[in-house]
N, C-alpha and C positions, 0 to 999 in steps of 0.2 A: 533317950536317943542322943547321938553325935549333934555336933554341926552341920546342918541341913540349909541348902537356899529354896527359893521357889522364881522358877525362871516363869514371866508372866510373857506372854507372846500379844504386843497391842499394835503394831505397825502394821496391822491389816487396811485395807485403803476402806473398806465397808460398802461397796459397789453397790452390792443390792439393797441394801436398806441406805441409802443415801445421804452420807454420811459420817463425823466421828461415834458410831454408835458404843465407842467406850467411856463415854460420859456423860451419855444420855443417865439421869437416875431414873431410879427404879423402886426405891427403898423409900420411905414415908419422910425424913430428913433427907432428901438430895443422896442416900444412898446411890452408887452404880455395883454392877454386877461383880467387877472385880474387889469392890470394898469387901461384899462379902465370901470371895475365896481368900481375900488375903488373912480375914476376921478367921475362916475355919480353920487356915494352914497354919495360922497365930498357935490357935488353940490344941492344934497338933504339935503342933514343937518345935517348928519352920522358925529359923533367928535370922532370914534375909530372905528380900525379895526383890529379884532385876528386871525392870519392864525394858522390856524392847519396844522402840517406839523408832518412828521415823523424826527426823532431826527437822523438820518443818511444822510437826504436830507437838513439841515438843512443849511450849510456852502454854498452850490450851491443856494440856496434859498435867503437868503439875499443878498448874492453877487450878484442875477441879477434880483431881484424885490426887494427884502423887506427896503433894504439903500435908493433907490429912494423912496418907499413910507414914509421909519418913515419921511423924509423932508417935506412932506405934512399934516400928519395928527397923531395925536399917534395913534405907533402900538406897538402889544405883540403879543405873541410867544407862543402858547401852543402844546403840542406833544401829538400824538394819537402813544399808544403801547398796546402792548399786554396785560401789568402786569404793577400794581396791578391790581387783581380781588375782586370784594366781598365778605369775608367770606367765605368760604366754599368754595370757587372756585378756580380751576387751571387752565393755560392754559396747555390743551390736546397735546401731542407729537404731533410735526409735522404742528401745526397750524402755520402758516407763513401771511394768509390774515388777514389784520384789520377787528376789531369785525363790522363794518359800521359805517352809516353817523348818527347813533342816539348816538352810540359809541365816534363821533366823535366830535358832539355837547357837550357832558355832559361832554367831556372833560375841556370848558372852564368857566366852572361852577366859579372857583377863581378868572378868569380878566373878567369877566362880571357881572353886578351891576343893568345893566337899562335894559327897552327894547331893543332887538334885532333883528337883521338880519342873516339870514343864506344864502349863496348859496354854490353853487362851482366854483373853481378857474377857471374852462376848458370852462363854460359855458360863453356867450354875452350875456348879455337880456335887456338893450336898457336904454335908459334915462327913460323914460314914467315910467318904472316899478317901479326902485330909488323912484322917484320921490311919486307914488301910496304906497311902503313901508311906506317912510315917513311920511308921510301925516298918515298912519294909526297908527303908534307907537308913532307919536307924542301923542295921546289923548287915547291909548290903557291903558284900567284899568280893571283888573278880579275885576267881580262881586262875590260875597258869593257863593260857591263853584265850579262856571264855571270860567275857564279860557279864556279870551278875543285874542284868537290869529287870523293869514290870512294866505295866501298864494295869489303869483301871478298866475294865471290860463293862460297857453299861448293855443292856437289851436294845438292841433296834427300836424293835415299840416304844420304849421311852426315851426316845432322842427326835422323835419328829418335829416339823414345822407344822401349823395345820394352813401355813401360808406361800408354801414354795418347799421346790426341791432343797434340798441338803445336800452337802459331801460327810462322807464318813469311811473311817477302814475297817472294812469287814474282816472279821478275823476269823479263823481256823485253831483251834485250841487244841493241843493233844490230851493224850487220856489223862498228863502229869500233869494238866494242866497250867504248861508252856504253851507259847507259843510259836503254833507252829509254821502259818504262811498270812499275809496281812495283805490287802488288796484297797487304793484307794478306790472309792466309787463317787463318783462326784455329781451326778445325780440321782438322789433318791429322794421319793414322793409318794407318797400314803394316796390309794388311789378308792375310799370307800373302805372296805377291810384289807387291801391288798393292799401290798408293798411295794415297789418296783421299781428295779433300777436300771438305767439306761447308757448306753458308751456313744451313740450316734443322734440318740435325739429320734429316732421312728421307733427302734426295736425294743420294746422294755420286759423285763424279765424278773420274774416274781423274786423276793426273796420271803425267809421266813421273820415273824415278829421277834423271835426268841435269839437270833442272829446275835453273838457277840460283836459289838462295834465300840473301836477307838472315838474318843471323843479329842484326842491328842494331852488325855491326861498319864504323863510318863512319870519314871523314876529313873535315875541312870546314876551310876558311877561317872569323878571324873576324866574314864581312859574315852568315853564317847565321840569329845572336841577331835581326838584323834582323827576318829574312825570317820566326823564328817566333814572332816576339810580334804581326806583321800579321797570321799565318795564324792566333796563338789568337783575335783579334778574331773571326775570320771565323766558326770554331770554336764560340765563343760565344753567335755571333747565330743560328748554322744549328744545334746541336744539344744548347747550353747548360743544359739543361732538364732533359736526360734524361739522370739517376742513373750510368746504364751507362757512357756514351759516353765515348769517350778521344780523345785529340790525340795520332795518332800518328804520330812521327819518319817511318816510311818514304810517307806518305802527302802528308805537309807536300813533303817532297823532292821525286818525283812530280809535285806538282800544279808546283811548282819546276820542275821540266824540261817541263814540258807548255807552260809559258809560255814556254820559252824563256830562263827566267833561269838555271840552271845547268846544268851539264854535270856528269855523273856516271861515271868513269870506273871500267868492274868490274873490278878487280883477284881473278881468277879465283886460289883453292885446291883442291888435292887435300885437305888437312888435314880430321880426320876431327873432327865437334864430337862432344863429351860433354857432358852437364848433367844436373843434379837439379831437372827439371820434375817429379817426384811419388819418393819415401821410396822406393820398389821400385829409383830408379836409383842408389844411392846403392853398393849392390857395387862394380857395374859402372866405376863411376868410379874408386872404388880400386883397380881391378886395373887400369884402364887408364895410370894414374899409376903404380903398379908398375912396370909394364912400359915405362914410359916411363923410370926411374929406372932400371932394368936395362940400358935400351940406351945408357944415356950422357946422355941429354936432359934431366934434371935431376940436381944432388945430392940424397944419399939427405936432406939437411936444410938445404933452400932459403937459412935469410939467414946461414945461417953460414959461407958463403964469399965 
């Protein structure tokens, strides 16, 4: 494969599990979660890796992942803030939350050159997926006026918390298996064997286990930065205002495929995700690493081999 980055997405504030839960370890040696996605994208063929971080969490950041990683592979450093905005734009009193994950991306617009990766720092999504990125960005080239981009598609069912709602984008796959429409749902909760997710908070509505959902593990070309600094204009002017609102990656893509300008091709996993979206998941993840460590799928102490 080419020249490949891997853009890591860490400037989440971690509200609900309270806290930098991107340094929490997890791993038997002070492993964290994103040690080993950068360990699998390593071993895909990934020659860089950009975390996004917020510029106050910056000093606690390298001190307990980003020095172990720059010894493995090049890393940069880019910061998602509030300001500068676009022309004509300010940020609105009182706004404190990151604009989002598409915000967050366009951020690394100057240390990225080649095709890319996106995930998040909090998330696990397994060797296989690595593995399925690469493979696609190595030979990924936009065509005259579509953009050639993927995403990994995991099962609903293996994406839960078994401690709180989730967000996730539910996807729509065509028969070509493209993608064909992506929807954030931002709370979803395993209710018994049910599913169900809700836009108000009273109304919740079933969905199926088998459901393809984004985990925000992407692939893209570099004409992307483009396409999300026109969609924060648009962003700005439709919902700029209000405190909550976020610019988010599976959304911007989306409205991308609706026009016609890219093609999203879902690179479907069995790979089961783990994360520490709230303190209660934090066992669970260690044992799953364990056991991961047992079966051969990591050494018992990640960079020392």
């Amino acid at each position: 494969m080419g020249e490949t980055a891997l853009i890591v997405m860490a400037a989440g504030i971690g509200s609900r599990y309270g806290g930098l839960k991107q340094i929490d370890p997890v791993g038997p040696n002070g492993e964290k979660i994103v040690d080993y996605s950068v360990y699998d994208a390593r071993r895909a063929g990934f020659r860089k890796v950009v975390f996004v971080i917020r510029r106050e969490m910056e000093e606690d950041f390298r001190t307990h992942i980003g020095r172990r990683i720059e010894e493995q592979i090049e890393t940069a450093y880019v910061y998602q803030e509030l300001a500068p905005l676009p022309e004509g734009f300010t940020v609105p009193e009182g706004r404190i939350k990151p604009w989002g994950t598409a915000h967050a991306v366009a951020a690394c617009r100057e240390a990225v050159r080649t095709p890319f990766a996106v995930i998040n720092a909090d998330d696990f999504y397994g060797p296989s997926a690595f593995r399925l990125l690469g493979d696609f960005l190595g030979k990924a080239e936009d065509s005259e006026g579509v953009q050639e981009y993927c995403l990994v598609g995991y099962l609903l069912g293996n994406t839960l918390s078994e401690h709180g709602h989730v967000s996730r984008g539910v996807c729509e796959v065509a028969p070509d298996g493209t993608l064909r429409t992506i929807r954030e749902r931002v709370r979803i909760q395993r209710f018994g064997d049910a599913i169900r997710h809700t836009e108000d908070g009273e109304h919740w509505i079933d969905l199926p286990a088998d459901s393809v959902v984004s985990m925000n593990m992407w692939g893209f070309t570099p004409s992307l930065f483009e396409e999300l600094d026109t969609g924060f204009v648009e962003f700005l002017e439709a919902r700029g205002t209000d405190l909550k609102a976020e610019y988010f990656l599976p959304e911007r893509v989306g409205e991308l495929v609706a026009a016609g300008r890219a093609r999203v091709k879902v690179l479907r996993t069995g790979e089961r995700w783990f994360g520490i979206t709230y303190k209660e998941d934090k066992p669970f993840v260690e044992q799953a690493v364990r056991a991961l460590i047992e079966r051969g799928v990591y050494p018992p102490s990640l960079w020392d081999t």
